[in-house]
MARLUMKE-784408 format. One record per residue (C-alpha): residue number from 1; residue in three letters; chain; x, y, z. Coordinates in Angstrom, 2 decimals, m for minus. Example, Ala and Ser with C-alpha at 12.3 -4.5 7.8 and 13.67 -1.06 7.14 Angstrom:
MARLUMKE-784408
+------+--------+-------+---------+---------+---------+
: papa : drenke : lumnu :       x :       y :       z :
+------+--------+-------+---------+---------+---------+
:    1 :    ALA :     A :   12.30 :   m4.50 :    7.80 :
:    2 :    SER :     A :   13.67 :   m1.06 :    7.14 :
+------+--------+-------+---------+---------+---------+
end
This chain:
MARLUMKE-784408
+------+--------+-------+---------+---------+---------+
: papa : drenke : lumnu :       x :       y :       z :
+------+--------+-------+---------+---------+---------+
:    1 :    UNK :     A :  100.15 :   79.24 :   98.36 :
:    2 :    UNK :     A :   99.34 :   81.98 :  100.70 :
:    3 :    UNK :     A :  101.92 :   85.36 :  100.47 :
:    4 :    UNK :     A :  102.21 :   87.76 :  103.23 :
:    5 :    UNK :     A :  102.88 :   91.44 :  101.59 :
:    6 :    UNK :     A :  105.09 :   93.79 :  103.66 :
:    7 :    UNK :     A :  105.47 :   97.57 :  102.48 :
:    8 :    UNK :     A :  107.78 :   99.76 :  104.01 :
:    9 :    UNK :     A :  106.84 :  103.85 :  103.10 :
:   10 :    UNK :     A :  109.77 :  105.39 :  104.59 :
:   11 :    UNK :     A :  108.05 :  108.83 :  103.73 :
:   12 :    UNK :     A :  104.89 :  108.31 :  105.36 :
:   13 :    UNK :     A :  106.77 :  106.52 :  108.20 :
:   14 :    UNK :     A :  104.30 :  103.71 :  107.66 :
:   15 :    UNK :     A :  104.63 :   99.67 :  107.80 :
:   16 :    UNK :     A :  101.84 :   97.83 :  105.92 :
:   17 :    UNK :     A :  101.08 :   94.27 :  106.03 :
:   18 :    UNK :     A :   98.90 :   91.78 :  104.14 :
:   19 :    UNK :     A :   98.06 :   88.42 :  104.83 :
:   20 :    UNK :     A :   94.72 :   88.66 :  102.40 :
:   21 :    UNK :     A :   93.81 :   90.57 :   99.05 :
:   22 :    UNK :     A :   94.08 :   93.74 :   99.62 :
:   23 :    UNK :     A :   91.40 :   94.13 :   97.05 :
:   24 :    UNK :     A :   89.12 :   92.78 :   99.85 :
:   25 :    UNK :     A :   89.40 :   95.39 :  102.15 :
:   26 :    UNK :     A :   86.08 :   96.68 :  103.45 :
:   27 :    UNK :     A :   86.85 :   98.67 :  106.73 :
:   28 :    UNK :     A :   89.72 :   99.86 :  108.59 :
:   29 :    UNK :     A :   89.70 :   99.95 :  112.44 :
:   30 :    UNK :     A :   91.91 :  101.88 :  114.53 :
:   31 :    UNK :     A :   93.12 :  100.36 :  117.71 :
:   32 :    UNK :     A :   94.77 :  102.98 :  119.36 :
:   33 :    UNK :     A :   97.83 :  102.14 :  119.56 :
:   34 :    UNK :     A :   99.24 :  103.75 :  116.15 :
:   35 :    UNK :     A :   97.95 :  100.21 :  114.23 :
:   36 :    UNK :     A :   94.93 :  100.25 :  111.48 :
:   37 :    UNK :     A :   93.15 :   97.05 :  111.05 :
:   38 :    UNK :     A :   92.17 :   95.97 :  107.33 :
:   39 :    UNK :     A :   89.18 :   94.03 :  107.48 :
:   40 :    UNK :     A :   87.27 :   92.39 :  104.59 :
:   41 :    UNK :     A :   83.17 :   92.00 :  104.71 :
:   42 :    UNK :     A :   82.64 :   89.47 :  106.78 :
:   43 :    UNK :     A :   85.41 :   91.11 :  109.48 :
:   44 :    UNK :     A :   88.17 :   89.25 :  109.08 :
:   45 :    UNK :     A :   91.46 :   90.90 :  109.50 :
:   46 :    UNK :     A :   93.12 :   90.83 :  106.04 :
:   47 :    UNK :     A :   96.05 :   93.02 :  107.19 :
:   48 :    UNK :     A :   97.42 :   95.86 :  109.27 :
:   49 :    UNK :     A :   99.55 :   99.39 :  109.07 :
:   50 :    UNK :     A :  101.54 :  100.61 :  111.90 :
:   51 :    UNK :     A :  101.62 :  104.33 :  112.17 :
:   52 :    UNK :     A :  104.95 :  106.32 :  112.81 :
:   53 :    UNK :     A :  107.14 :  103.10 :  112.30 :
:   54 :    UNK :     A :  110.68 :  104.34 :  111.47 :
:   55 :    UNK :     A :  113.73 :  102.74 :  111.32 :
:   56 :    UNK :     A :  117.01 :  105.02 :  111.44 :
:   57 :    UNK :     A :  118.25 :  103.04 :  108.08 :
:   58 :    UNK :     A :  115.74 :  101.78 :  106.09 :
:   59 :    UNK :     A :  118.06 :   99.90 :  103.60 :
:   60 :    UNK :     A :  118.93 :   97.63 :  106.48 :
:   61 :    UNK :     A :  115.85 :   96.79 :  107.76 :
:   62 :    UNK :     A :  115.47 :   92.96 :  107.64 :
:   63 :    UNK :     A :  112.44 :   90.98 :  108.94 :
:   64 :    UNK :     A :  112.03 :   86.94 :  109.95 :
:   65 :    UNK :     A :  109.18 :   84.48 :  109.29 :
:   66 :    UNK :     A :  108.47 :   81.74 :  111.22 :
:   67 :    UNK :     A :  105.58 :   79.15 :  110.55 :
:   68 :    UNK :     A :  103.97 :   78.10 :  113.79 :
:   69 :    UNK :     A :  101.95 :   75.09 :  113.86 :
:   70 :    UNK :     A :  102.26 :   73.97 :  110.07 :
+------+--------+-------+---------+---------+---------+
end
């Protein structure tokens, strides 16, 4: 079974997600737009951290998943 990792670093003001090993990571790519791309070797996007993501309080931040397509 696949398992999507989200981290929340309230004191970097960071969100992090993984939808592959992070062990695999290779290369990061910035977009521009505050958001680092995780890649593995072959390029693939393994995951992604949003820069400056704060929520006023963190110990109610809730999230949804939806599977599209399965």
């Amino acid at each position: 079974m696949e398992q999507v990792k989200v981290f929340y670093d309230r004191a970097g003001n960071t969100l992090t997600v993984w939808f592959g090993d992070p062990q695999d990571e290779y290369i990061c790519e910035e977009t521009g737009d505050e958001v680092i791309l995780m890649k593995d070797r072959t390029g693939r996007v393994i995951g992604f951290e949003k820069l400056n993501f704060a929520v006023p309080a963190p110990e109610q931040l809730r999230f949804a998943i939806e599977a599209v397509g399965v």
